[in-house]
Structures are given as structure tokens and as C-alpha cells.
C-alpha positions in Angstrom: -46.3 -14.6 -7.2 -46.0 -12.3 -10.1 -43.4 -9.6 -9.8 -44.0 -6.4 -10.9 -41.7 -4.0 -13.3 -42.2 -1.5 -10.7 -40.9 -3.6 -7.8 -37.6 -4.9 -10.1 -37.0 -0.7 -10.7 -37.8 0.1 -6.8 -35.0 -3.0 -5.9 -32.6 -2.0 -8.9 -32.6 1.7 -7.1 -32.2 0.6 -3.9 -29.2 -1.4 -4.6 -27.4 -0.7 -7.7 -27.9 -4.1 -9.3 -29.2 -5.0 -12.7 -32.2 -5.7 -13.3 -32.2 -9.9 -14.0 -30.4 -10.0 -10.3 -32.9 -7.9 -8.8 -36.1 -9.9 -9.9 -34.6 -13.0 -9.5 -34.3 -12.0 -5.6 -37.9 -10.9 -5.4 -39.4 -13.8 -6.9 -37.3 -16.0 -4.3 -38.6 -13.7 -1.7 -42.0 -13.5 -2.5 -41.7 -10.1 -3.7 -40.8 -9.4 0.1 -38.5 -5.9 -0.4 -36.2 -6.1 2.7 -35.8 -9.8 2.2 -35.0 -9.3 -1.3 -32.3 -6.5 -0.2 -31.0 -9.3 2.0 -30.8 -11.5 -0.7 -28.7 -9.4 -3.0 -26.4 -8.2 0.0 -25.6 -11.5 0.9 -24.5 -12.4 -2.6 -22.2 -9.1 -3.1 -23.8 -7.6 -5.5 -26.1 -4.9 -4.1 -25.0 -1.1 -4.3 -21.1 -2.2 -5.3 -22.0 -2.3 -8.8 -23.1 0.9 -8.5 -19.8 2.6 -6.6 -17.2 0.4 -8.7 -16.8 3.3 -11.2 -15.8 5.8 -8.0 -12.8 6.8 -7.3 -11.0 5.8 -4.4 -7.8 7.2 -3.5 -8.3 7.5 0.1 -8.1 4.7 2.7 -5.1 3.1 5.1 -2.3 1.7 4.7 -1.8 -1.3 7.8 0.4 -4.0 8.9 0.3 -6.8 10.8 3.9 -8.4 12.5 3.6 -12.0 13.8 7.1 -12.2 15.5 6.6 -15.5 16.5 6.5 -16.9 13.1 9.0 -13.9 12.0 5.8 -13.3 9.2 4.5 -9.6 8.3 2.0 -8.5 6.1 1.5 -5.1 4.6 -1.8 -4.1 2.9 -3.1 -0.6 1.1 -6.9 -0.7 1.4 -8.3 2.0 -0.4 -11.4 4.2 0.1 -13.4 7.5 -1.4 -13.2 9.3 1.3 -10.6 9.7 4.5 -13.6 10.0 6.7 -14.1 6.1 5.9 -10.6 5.3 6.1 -11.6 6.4 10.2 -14.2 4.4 10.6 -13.9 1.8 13.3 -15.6 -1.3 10.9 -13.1 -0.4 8.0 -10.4 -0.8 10.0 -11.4 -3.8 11.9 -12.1 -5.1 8.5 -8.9 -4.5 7.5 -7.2 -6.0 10.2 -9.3 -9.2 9.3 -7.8 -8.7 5.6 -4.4 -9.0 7.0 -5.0 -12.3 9.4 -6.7 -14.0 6.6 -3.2 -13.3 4.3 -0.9 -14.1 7.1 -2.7 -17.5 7.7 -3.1 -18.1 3.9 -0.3 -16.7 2.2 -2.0 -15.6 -0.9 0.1 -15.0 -4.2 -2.1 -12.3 -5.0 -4.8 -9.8 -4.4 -7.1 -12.2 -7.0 -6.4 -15.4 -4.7 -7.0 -13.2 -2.1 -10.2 -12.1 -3.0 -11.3 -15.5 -3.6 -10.6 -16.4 -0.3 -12.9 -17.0 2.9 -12.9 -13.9 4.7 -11.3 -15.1 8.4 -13.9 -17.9 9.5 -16.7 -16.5 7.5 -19.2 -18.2 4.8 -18.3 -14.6 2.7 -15.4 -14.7 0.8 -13.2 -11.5 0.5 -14.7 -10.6 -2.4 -18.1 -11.1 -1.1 -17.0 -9.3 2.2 -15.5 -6.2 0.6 -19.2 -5.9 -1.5 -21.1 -6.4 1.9 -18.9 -3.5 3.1 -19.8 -1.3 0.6 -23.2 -1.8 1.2 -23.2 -1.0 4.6 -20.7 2.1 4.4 -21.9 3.1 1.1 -18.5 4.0 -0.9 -16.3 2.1 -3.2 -13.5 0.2 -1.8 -10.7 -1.9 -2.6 -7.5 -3.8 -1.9 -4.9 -2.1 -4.2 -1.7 -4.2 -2.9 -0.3 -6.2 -0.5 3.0 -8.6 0.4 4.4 -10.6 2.4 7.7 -10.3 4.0 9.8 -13.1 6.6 12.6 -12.9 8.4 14.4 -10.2 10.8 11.8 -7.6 10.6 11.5 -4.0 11.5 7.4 -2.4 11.4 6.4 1.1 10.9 3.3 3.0 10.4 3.6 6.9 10.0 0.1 9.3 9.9 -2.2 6.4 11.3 -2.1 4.7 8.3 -0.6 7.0 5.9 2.3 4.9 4.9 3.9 2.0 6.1 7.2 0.5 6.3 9.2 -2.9 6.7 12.6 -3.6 7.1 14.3 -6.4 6.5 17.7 -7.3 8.2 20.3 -9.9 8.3 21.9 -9.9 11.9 23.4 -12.5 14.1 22.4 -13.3 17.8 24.5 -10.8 19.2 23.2 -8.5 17.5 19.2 -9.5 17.8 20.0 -9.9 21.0 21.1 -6.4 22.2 18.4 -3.9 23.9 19.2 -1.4 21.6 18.3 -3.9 18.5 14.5 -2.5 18.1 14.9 1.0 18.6 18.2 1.1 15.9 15.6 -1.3 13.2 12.6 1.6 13.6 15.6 4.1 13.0 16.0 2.5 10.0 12.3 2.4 9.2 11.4 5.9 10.1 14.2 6.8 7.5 12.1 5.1 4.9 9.5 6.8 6.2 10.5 10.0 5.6 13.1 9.9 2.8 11.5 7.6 0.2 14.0 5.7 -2.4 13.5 3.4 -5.2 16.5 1.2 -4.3 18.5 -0.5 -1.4 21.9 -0.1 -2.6 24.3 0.7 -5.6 23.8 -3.3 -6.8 20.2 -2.7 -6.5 20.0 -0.7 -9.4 19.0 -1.9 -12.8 22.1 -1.4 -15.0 19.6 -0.1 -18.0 19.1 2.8 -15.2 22.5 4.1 -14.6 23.2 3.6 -18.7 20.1 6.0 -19.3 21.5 8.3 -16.2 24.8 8.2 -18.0 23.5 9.8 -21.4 20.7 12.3 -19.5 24.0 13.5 -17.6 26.6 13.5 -20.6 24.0 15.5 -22.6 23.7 18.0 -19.9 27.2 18.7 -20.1 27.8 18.5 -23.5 25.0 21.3 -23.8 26.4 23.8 -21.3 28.4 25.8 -23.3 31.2 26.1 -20.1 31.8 22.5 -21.2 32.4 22.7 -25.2 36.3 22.1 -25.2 36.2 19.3 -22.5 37.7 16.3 -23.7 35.7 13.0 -23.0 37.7 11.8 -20.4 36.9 14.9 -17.9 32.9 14.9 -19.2 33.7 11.0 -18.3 35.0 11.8 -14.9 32.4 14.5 -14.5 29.3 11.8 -15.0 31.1 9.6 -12.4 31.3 12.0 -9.8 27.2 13.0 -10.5 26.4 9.4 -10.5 27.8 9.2 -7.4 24.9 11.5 -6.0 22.2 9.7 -8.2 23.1 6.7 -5.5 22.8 9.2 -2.5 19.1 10.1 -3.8 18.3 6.4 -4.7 19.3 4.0 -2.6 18.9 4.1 1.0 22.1 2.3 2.2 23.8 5.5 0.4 21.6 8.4 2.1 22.6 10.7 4.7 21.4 9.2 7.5 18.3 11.3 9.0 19.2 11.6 12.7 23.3 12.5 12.0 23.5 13.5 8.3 27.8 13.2 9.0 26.9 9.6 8.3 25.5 7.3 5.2 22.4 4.5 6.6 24.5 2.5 5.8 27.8 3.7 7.7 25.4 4.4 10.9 24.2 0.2 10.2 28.3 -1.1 10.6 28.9 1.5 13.5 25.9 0.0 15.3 26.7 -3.3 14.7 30.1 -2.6 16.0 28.6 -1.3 19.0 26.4 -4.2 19.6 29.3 -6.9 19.0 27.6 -8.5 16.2 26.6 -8.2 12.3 23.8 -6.6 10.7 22.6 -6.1 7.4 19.8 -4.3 6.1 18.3 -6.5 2.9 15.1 -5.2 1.7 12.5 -2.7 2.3 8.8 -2.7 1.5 7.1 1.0 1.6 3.6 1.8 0.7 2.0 5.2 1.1 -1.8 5.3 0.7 -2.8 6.5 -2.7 0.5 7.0 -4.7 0.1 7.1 -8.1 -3.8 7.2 -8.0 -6.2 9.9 -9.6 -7.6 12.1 -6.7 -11.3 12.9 -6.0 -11.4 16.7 -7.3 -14.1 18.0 -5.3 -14.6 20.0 -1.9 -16.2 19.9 1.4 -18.4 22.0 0.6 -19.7 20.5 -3.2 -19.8 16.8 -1.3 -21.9 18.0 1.7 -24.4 19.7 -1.5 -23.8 16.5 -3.4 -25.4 14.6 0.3 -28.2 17.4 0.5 -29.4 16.8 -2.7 -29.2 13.3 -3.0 
């Protein structure tokens, strides 16, 4: 059957793809339209390669805890808009992202992607395409990891950001009823209070080095300071690296429900308390869309942008 160039243009608008893919799907169709749309769905390609250039900075950030297997997975999932982040299908389809990656163990979001997508025939890739067909905005998987061991699970804003905790802590402590609510203490304080590092032997040495010479030039350039010999503007840096710690590193904060006490003072009290030993070693926290452009537009320019469409 001879395809025409008006079908191949009718197809191409329809679904975003380039012209090659679309009249090879007619001409396996028949030149049958819906068919053809099926075609191109079912391949990933329709209407994604049109929405890949849009930005999405919206979307949720989930996690999945399999305490049995002491396994978590955290995942960002991005979207256009917030009002797809909502949408029942996204999130199921996220939850399906995070099984798949707690079964498979994925190094990284390009294995992931070329992956089967739970017990499908699509494969991540070809899933997240098929979803952007049928919700009709860019999407992607921005991050993810993996974390095992003693865990702690938060998620703040339904879906906002998420947290996990990792702990070292014996049976006595594990053990103790007050065990899970003291680990989400610690969470909700990541929550709130973000920080780059655990604890003072976290940081990068290259990092307190530059610290050092941003703080002895601040001193050296407040006149008050001019006749100070080296070895006060010395002990002056100590005492202000001191509170670059107590911004940075959680175990050094003021901890958020009693600020008498450091995390990691209100972490050996509890243990005390539970007649065991605990240890907070690592933290993973994403928030959804750090670090990524923004759509600049407005309700009311989107709902024209739909109207005019």
C-alpha cells in the first residue's frame, strides 16, 4: 500500500516522532492510523521525542524499605508539572521503579533504564516513554541509591524529600521499643536541617583548608584585627571552624527537639538509656528538584498555553 506524505506528517504530529519512524509504522500497518500510533507507542518513541527538551523540575521523591532483607531504595522521579507528580499512575509507576531496583540492584540510572520494567516485555526506558505518551509531559529518573543495613525511612511533603538513616547498633539497642521512634528523630532532623556531612572526619580536608584562608582573610581585612599576631587570628579560625562543623555535619548540630544537646550527644544519651550502642553512619537525602532550572511560567499562561493548543 502506498503511504502518503500526508499521512507520514498527520502521524509525525500526532506523536512527536520523525518522519522515517513514522512511515515505517504505517506501512507495517497498512496505513491504518490508530494502529500505527500503537506501533510507535509500543516502541517508546511516540510524543517523548517531542517533550525531551521540557523541563522537568517537578515530580516525587519515594522510598521503598524491605526490612526483611534490611534493603532500601530511594528514587527522585522528576516531572513538568506537580499536578503529575499527583497523579495516581505516576506514582504507582514509581513504586514499580523502586521494586524493579530493589530486586535488581542496578549500578546506575543507565542499567536501570535498560532494564525490564517489573515483569513487563517494556523495559524502563520503554516504560518511562509509554508514560509520557499517556500523561503527555516529560519525565525522568534523575537519581537513585541503594542503602543496607540498620535503616531509618522518611518522607516529608508527600514526596518532597526523602531521608535514610543509617545506624550501627547492637541487639539491645535494636531491640528496645523506643529504637524506631529515636531513628525517625534522627531522620526528621535531616529532614529539616539539611547538611553536607556526617561528622568532623567526614569532611574533605581540601574543605576546611579553603575554610581556613576564606576565614583568615576575613579577619585580616577587618581593620579591629590589624595588630593581631598570627597566633590569636590562628586561635580565632579554630574557634569559627568550630561552628563551620555545627552548620555541616549533622552529628555536630543542635539537636532539633532539645537544642541543649548536639545529634550526636542526644545519639550516646539514648543509647545509654536503651542499655546498648548506637551509631549513626550515613545519611542519604534527596529533595525533589534541587539544583534544577524551574519552569518560569504561571497558572494562568499554562491554562492559555492549554486553550490555545
Amino acid at each position: 500500500m502506498a503511504i502518503s506524505a500526508k499521512q507520514v506528517a498527520e502521524l509525525r504530529a500526532k506523536t512527536g516522532c520523525g518522519m522515517m519512524e513514522c512511515k515505517k509504522a504505517l506501512v507495517e500497518t497498512d496505513g491504518n492510523f490508530d494502529e500505527a500510533v500503537k506501533v510507535l507507542r509500543e516502541r517508546g518513541l511516540a510524543v517523548s521525542a517531542k517533550k525531551a527538551d521540557r523541563i522537568a523540575s517537578e515530580g516525587i521523591v519515594d522510598i521503598m524499605y524491605d526490612e526483611a532483607s534490611g534493603k532500601a531504595a530511594i528514587i527522585e522521579v522528576n516531572s513538568e508539572t506537580d499536578f503529575v507528580a499527583k497523579n495516581a499512575s505516576f506514582q504507582e509507576f514509581v513504586k514499580g521503579l523502586l521494586t524493579t531496583i530493589i530486586k535488581e540492584e542496578p549500578a546506575d540510572v543507565d542499567a536501570l533504564l535498560a532494564m525490564n520494567y517489573l515483569d513487563t516485555d517494556f523495559t524502563v526506558d520503554g516504560k518511562i516513554k509509554d508514560m509520557i505518551f499517556t500523561i503527555g509531559e516529560n519525565m525522568n529518573i534523575r537519581r537513585f541509591e541503594i542503602i543496607k543495613g540498620t535503616l531509618s525511612t522518611y518522607i516529608h511533603g508527600k514526596g518532597s524529600i526523602g531521608v535514610v538513616i543509617k545506624f550501627e547498633a547492637d541487639d539491645a539497642a535494636k531491640n528496645n521499643a523506643g529504637f524506631a521512634d529515636f531513628a525517625k528523630n534522627i531522620a526528621l532532623q535531616v529532614a529539616a536541617f539539611p547538611v553536607a556531612y556526617l561528622d568532623k572526619d567526614s569532611v574533605p580536608a581540601s574543605v576546611i583548608e579553603e575554610e581556613k584562608s576564606i576565614l583568615i582573610s576575613q579577619i585580616k581585612n577587618d581593620p579591629k584585627n590589624a595588630n593581631k599576631p598570627d597566633n590569636i587570628v590562628e586561635k580565632m579560625v579554630t574557634g569559627r571552624i568550630g561552628k563551620f562543623y555545627e552548620s555541616n555535619c549533622l552529628i555536630e548540630q543542635a539537636y532539633v527537639k532539645d537544642d541543649s544537646l548536639t545529634v550526636g550527644k542526644y545519639v550516646e544519651a539514648t543509647a545509654k538509656e536503651f542499655g546498648g550502642a548506637i551509631k549513626v553512619t550515613g545519611f542519604t537525602r534527596f529533595e525533589k528538584g534541587e539544583g534544577l532550572q524551574k519552569r518560569d511560567e504561571n497558572l494562568g499562561d499554562e491554562i492559555a498555553k492549554l486553550i490555545n493548543k
